[in-house]
VEXDREN-2710 file (C-alpha; in Angstrom, 1 decimal):
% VEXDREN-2710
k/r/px/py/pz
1/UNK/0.0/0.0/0.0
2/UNK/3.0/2.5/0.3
3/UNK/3.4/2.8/-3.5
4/UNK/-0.6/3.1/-4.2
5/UNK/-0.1/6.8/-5.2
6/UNK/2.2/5.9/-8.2
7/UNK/-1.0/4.7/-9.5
8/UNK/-2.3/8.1/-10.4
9/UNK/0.7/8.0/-12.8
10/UNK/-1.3/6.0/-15.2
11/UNK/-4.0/7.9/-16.7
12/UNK/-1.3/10.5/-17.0
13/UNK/0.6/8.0/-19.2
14/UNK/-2.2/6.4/-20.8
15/UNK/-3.6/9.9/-21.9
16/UNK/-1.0/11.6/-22.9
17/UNK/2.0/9.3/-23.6
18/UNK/0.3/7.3/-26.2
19/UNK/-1.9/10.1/-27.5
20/UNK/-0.2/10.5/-30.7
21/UNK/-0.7/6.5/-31.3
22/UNK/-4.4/7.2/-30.7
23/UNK/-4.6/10.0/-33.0
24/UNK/-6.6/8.8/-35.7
25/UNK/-10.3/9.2/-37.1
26/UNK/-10.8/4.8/-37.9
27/UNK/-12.0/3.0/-36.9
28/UNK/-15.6/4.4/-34.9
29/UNK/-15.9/3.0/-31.4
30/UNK/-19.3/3.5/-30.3
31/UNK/-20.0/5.8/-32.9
32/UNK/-17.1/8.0/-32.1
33/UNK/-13.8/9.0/-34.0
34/UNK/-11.1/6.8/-31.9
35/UNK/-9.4/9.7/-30.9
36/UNK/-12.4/11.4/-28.8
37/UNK/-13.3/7.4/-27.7
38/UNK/-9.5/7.3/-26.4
39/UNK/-10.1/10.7/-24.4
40/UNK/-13.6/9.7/-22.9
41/UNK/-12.1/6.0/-21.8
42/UNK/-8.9/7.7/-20.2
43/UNK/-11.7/10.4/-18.5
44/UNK/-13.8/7.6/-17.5
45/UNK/-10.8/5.4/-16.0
46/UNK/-9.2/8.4/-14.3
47/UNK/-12.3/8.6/-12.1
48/UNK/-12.2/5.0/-11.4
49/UNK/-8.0/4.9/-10.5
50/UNK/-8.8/8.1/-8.2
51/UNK/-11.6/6.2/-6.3
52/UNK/-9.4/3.3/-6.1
53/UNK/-6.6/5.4/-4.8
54/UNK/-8.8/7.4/-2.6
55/UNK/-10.2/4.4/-0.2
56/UNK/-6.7/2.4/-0.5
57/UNK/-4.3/5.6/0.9
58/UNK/-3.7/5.3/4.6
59/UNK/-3.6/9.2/4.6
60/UNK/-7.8/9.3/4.1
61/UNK/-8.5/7.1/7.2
62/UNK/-9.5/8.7/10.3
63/UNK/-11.7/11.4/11.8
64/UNK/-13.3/14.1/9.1
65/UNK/-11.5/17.9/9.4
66/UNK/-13.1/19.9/11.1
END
């Protein structure tokens, strides 16, 4: 659990790192150009890797601030 924070390194990399691999109009996913389908699965994703990181951290247990 003491590394779980390099996890929000990977939407970073997904994202942006292979962006210009993804930057193409074929093929349509879900009606979409691939490149917006690439940007709305990497949005969607991020929220779930922040949730994920969010209820692993040891930081967020413990009373709420006050």
């Amino acid at each position: 659990m003491k590394y779980i924070k390099l996890l929000l390194w990977v939407p970073f990399i997904g994202l942006l790192g292979f962006l210009p691999f993804a930057n193409r109009i074929e093929p349509y996913v879900l009606g979409m150009p691939f490149l917006l389908f690439w940007v709305v699965f990497w949005m969607v994703l991020s929220s779930l890797i922040l949730t994920i990181v969010y209820r692993l951290d040891p930081d967020n247990k413990g009373s709420d601030p006050e």
